[in-house]
C-alpha positions as CSV (number, residue, x, y, z in Angstrom):
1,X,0.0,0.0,0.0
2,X,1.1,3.3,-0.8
3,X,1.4,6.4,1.6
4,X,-1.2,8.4,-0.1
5,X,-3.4,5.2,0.2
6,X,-2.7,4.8,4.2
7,X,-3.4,8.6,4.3
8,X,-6.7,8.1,3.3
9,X,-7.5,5.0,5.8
10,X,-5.7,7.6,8.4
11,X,-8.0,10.9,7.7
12,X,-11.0,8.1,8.0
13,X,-9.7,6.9,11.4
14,X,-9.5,8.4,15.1
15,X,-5.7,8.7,14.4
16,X,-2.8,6.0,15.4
17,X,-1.4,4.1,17.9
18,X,1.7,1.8,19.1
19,X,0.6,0.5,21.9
20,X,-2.2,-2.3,22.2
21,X,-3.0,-1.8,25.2
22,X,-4.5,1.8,25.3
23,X,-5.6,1.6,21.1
24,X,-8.8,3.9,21.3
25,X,-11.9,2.7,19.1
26,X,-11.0,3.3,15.3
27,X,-7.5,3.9,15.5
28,X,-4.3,2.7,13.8
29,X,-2.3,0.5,15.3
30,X,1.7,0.2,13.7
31,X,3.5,-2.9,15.1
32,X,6.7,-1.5,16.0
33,X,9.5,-3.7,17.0
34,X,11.8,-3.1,20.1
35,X,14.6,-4.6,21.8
36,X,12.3,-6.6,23.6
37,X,9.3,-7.0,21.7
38,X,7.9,-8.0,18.0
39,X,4.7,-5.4,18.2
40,X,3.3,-7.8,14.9
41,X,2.6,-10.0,17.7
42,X,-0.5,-7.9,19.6
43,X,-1.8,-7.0,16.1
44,X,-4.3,-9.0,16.6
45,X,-5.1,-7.6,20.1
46,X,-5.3,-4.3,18.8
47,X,-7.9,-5.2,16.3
48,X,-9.8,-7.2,18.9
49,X,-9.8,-3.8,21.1
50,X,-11.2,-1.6,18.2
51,X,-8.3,-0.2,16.1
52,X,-9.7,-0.1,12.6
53,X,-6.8,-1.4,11.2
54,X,-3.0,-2.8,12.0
55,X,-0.1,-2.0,9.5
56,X,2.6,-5.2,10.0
57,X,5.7,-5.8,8.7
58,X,5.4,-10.1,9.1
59,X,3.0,-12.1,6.8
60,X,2.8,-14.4,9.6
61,X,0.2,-11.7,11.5
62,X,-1.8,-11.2,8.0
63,X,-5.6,-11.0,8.7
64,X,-8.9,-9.3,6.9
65,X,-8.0,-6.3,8.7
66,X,-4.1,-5.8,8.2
67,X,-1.9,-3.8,6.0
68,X,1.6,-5.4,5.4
69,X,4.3,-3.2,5.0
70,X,8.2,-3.6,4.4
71,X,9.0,-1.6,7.4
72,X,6.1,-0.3,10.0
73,X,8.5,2.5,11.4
74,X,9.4,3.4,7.9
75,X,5.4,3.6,7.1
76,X,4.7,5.6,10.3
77,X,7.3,8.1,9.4
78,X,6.5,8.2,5.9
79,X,2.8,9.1,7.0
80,X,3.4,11.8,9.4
81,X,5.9,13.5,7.0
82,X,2.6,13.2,4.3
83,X,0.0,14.7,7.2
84,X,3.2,17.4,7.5
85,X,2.7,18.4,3.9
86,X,-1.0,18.1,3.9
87,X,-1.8,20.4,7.0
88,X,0.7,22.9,5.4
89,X,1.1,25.6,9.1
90,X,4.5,26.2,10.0
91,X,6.5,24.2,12.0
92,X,8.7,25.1,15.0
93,X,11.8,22.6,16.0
94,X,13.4,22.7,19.1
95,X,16.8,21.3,20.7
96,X,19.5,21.6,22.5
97,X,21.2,19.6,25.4
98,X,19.8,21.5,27.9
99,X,16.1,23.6,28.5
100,X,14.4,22.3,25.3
101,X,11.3,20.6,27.2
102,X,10.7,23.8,29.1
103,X,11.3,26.3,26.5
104,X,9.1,24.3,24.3
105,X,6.3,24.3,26.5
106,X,7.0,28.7,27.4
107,X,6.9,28.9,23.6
108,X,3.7,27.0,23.6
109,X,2.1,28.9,26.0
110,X,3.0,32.2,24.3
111,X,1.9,31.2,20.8
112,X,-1.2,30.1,22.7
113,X,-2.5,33.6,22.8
114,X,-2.4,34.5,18.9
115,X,-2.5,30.7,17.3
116,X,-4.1,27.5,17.8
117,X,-0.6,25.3,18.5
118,X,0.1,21.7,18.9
119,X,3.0,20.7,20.2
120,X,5.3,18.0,22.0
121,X,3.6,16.2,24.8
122,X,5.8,15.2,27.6
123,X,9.1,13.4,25.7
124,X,8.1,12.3,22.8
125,X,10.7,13.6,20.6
126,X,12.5,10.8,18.9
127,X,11.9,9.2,15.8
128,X,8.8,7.7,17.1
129,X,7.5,10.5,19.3
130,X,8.1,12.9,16.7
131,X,6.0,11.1,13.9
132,X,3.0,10.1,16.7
133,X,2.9,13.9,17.9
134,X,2.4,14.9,14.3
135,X,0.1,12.5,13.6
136,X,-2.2,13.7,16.8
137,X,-2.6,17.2,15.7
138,X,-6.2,18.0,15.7
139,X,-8.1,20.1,12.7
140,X,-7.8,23.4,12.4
141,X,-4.0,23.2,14.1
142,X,-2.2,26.8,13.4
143,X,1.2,25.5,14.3
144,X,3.7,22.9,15.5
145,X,6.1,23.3,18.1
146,X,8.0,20.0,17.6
147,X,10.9,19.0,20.2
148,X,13.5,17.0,18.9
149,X,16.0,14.5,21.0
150,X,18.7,12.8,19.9
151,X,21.6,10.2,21.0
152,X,23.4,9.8,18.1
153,X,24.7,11.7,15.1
154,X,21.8,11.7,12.0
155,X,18.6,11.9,14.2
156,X,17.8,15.4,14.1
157,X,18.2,15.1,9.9
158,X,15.8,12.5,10.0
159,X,13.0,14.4,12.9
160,X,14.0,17.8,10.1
161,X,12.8,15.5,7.3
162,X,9.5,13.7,8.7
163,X,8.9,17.3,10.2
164,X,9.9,20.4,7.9
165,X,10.4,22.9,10.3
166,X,10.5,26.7,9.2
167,X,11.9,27.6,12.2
168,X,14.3,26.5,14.5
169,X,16.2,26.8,17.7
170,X,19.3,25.0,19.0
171,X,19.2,25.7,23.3
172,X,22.2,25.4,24.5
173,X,25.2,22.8,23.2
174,X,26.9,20.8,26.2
175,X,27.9,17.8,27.5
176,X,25.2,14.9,27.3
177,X,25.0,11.8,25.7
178,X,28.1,11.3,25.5
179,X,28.0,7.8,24.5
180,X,26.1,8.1,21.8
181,X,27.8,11.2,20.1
182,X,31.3,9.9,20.6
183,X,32.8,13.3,22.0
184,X,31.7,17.0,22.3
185,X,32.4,17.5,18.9
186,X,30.0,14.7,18.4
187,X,27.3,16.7,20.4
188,X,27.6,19.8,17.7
189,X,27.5,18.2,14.8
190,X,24.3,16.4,15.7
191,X,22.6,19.0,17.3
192,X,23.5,22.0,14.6
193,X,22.0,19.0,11.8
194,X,18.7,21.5,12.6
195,X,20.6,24.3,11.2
196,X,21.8,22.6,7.9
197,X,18.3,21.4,7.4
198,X,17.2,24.7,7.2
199,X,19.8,26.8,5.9
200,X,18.8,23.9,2.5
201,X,15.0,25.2,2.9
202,X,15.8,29.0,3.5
203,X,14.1,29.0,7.0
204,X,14.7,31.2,10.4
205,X,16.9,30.1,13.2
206,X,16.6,32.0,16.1
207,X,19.6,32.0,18.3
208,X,21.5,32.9,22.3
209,X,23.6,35.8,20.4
210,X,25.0,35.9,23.9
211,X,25.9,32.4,23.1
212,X,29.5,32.3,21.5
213,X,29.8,28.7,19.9
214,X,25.8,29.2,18.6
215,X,26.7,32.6,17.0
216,X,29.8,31.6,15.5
217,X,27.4,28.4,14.2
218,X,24.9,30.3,12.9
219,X,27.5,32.9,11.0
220,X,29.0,29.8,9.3
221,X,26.0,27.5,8.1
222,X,22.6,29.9,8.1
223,X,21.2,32.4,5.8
224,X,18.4,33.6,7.9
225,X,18.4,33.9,11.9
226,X,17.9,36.2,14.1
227,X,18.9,37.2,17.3
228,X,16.9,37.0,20.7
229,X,18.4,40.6,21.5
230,X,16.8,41.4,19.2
231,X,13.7,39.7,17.3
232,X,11.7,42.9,16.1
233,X,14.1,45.4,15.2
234,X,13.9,46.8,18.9
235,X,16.5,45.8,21.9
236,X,15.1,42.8,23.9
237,X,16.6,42.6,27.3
238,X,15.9,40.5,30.0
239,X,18.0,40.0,34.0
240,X,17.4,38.3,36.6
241,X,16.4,39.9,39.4
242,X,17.8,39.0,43.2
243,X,15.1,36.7,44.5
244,X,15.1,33.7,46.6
245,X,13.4,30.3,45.3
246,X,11.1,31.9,42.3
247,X,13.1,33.0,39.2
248,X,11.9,36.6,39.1
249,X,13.1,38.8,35.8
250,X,12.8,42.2,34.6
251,X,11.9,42.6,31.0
252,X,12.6,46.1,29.0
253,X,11.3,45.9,25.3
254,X,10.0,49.1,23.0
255,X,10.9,51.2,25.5
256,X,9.0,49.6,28.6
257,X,10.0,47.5,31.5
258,X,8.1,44.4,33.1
259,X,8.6,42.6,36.0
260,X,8.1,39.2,35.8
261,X,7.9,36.5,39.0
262,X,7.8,32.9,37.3
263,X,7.0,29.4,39.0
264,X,10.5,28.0,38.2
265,X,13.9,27.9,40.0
266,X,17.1,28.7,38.8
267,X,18.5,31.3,36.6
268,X,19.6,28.6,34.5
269,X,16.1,29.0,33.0
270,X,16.7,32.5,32.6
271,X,18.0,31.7,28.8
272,X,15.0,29.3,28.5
273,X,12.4,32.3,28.8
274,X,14.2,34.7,27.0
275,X,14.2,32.5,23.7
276,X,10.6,31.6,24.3
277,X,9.8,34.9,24.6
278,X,12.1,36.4,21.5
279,X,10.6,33.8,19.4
280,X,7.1,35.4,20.7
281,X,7.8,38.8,19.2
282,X,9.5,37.5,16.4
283,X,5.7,35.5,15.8
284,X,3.6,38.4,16.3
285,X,2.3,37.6,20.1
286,X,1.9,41.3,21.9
287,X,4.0,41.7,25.0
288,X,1.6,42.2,27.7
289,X,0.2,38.1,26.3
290,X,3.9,37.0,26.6
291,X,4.6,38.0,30.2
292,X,1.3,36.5,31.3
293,X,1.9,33.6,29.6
294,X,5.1,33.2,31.3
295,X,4.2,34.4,35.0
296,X,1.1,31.4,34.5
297,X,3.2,28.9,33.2
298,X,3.4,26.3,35.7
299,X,6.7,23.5,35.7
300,X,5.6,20.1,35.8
301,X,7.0,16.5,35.4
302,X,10.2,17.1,37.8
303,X,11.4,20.1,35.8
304,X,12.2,23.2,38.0
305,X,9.4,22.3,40.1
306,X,9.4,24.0,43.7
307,X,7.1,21.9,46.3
308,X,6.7,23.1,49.7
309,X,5.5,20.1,51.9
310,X,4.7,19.9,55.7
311,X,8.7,19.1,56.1
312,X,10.9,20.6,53.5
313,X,10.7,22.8,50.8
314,X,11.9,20.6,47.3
315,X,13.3,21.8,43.9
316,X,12.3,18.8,41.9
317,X,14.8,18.6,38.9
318,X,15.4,14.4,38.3
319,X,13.9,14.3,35.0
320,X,17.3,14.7,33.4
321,X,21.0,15.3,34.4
322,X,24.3,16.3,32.9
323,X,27.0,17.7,34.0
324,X,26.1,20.9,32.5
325,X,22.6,21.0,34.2
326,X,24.2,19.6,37.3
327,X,26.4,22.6,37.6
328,X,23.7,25.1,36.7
329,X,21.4,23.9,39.2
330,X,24.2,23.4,41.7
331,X,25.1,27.5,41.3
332,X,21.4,28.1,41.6
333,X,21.4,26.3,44.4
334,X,24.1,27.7,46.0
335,X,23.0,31.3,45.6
336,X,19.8,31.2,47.5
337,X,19.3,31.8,50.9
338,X,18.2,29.0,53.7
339,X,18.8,28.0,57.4
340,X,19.4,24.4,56.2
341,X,20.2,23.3,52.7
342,X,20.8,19.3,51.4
343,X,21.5,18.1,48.1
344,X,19.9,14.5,46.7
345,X,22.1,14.2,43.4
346,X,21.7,11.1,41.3
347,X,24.4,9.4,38.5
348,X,24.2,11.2,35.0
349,X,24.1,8.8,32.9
350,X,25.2,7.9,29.1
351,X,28.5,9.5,29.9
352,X,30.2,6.7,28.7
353,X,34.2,6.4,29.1
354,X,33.8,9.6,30.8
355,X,31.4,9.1,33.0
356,X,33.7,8.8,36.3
357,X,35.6,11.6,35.1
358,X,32.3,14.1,34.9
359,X,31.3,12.9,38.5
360,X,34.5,13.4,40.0
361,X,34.2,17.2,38.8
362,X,30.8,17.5,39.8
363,X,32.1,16.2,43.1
364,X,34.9,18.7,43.4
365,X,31.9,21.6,42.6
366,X,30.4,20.2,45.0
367,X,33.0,20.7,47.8
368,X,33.7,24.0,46.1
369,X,30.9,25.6,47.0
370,X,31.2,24.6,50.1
371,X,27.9,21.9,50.2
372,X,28.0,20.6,53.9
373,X,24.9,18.0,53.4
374,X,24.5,15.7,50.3
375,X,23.2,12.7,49.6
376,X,24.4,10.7,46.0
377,X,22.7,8.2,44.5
378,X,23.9,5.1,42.0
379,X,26.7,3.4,41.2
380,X,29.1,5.8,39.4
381,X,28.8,8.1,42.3
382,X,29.6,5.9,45.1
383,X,32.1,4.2,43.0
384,X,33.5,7.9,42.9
385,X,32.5,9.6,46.1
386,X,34.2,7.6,48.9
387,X,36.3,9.9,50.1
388,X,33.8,12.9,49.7
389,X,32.5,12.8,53.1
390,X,28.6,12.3,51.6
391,X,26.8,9.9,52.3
392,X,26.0,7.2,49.1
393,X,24.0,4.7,48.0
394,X,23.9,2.0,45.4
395,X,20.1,3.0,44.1
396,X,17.6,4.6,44.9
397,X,16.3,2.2,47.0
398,X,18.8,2.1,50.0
399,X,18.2,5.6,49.8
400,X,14.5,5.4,50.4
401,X,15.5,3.0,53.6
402,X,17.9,5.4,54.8
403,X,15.3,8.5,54.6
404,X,12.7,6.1,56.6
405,X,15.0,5.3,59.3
406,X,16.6,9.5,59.3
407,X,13.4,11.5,57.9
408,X,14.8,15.1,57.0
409,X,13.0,18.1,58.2
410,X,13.5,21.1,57.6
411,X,15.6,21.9,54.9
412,X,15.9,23.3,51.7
413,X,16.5,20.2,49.4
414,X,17.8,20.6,45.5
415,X,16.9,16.9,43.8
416,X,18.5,16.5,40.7
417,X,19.6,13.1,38.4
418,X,19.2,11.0,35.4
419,X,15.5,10.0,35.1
420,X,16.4,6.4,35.2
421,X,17.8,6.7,38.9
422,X,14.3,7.2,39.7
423,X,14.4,9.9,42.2
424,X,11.1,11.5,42.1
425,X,10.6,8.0,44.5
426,X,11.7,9.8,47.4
427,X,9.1,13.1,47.4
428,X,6.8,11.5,49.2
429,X,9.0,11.1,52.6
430,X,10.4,14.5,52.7
């Protein structure tokens, strides 16, 4: 079957799915294959469920109600580039090692008040995610904010192909994935693919002019960008302004001045809002929208999140860690003022060769700024950390007995580490 033909089963259907076990009545089902799993296997259980019909890439799994296909991720791909083309708004991509997930959803916020967006729910931004979050965008859609990940050099080519962006920003370019990339060099060249991807189709990067190695980037591969100092042909300027947990910010722009308290911590996010809000003007959203959009946006999913609970007052930042972040936070951290201040840190992870190198800094920063109180959490770290003087633990587990037998009270507690440590476990006794 051709894509134009699955397009028309798709525009008939209640959109797609991969997963059997949540397919909604009249959906699409794609049989993926993972590590683990043959997804041609719960074809079958899909169709029992409702899904109207099942593209596989096994003639064993044929039925009435199946479409074989050479390659079901190549289909599902294929089909959200064609609904791309079809719906015909423009397309925002987003990446960066650090702040894309939150500047995405400011962005989408902002654009909120002028368009009707769609735009990257949760983490879906791989070369599934991407595909599935195109293929869920409702009618009448204005724009796409699309987030794109990657681990390896050649993903965000592919994402920029399935997606077409117009427009295009790169974060921030640090150390993550390490393992993936190969080296930091590694980490540009995948991450600035965005750029050559639209420099070939004449679109708009914005870009940190504040940010050297993005500037000199941009200078050497794009046509068209401009600058978040500057997205309207006035000066855009945005500080930070002393506060305690709350980032607070003072916005001038045309000649006026905001104040701005936000729900998130850090001033690492500083650079987040300011592209979010750049990109705004550049877009056409007034001012007055933009600020509110940013003074309501409310952190969620263990990003910048500050909980008060009847104990301790949390910053909730173990959805991700690198040793970028790490140190952002840490110097965020270290800057605010409390009676009683503990760090839970867990490993960063795909580091690879250089992973007990990376924690051995952060464990030096550590000491540098003079942390009296933290915990550390998964192998690299206590492999690393025995002369330290913190406390560590294996996982997150001996952690979780160690916080029943020695609750904390209290304190001012910064929780940051790689998602897969699993830290957002241990909320619920502090």
């Amino acid at each position: 079957m051709k894509t134009e033909q699955l397009y028309d089963l798709f525009k008939e259907s209640t959109g797609v799915t991969t997963d059997s076990r949540t397919v909604g009545k009249g959906q699409i089902f794609f049989a993926l294959w993972g590590d683990n799993y043959n997804g041609n296997k719960f074809a079958s259980e899909a169709l029992a469920k409702g899904a109207s019909w099942a593209v596989i890439d096994d003639p064993l799994f044929e039925t009435e109600k199946t479409i074989l296909v050479e390659d079901c991720l190549f289909e599902l791909q294929a089909l959200a580039s064609h609904h791309r083309k079809e719906m015909n708004v423009p397309v925002l991509a987003l990446t960066g090692t650090n702040g894309k997930t939150t500047t995405k959803e400011l962005l989408a916020a902002i654009m909120a008040k002028k368009l009707k967006v769609h735009y990257t729910k949760g983490n879906l931004n791989n070369h599934i995610g991407v595909p599935l979050t195109i293929l869920s965008a409702p009618g009448g859609t204005e724009m796409m904010i699309i987030e794109m990940g990657a681990n390896h050099i050649g993903e965000i080519r592919t994402l920029c192909l399935i997606a077409k962006p117009d427009y295009g920003i790169i974060t921030n370019i640090g150390t993550a994935h390490i393992e993936g990339f190969g080296s930091a060099d590694g980490v540009m060249k995948a991450k600035t693919e965005l750029y050559e991807y639209l420099r070939k189709v004449n679109g708009i990067v914005l870009y940190n002019d504040k940010n050297p190695l993005l500037t000199e980037k941009i200078f050497k591969i794009i046509n068209r960008a401009v600058p978040f100092s500057d997205p309207t042909g006035f000066d855009f300027i945005v500080e930070p302004v002393p506060s305690d947990l709350n980032l607070k910010l003072k916005a001038t722009y045309h000649h006026h001045t905001y104040n701005i308290c936000t729900n998130l911590f850090g001033n690492y996010n500083l650079e987040n809002i300011k592209a979010a809000m750049a990109t705004g003007l550049f877009l056409g959203v007034e001012m007055t929208d933009i600020v509110y959009a940013v003074e309501n946006y409310q952190p969620a999913n263990n990003r910048s999140q500050i909980k008060i609970t009847k104990n301790n007052t949390l910053i909730c930042d173990s959805y991700n860690a690198n040793p970028t972040s790490m140190n952002l936070a840490l110097e965020s951290f270290a800057g605010i003022q409390a009676v009683r201040k503990l760090v839970i840190l867990g490993d960063m992870l795909e580091l690879g060769e250089k992973s007990e190198e990376e924690h051995i800094k952060f464990l030096n920063e550590l000491q540098s700024h003079k942390v009296e109180m933290a915990l550390l959490v998964g192998p690299v770290f206590q492999k690393v950390s025995s002369k330290s003087g913190f406390k560590s633990f294996s996982d997150v587990q001996k952690l979780i007995d160690f916080l029943k037998n020695e609750p904390v009270k209290g304190n001012t507690i910064l929780i940051k580490g790689s998602r897969r440590i699993g830290l957002e476990k241990i909320y619920d006794l502090l």
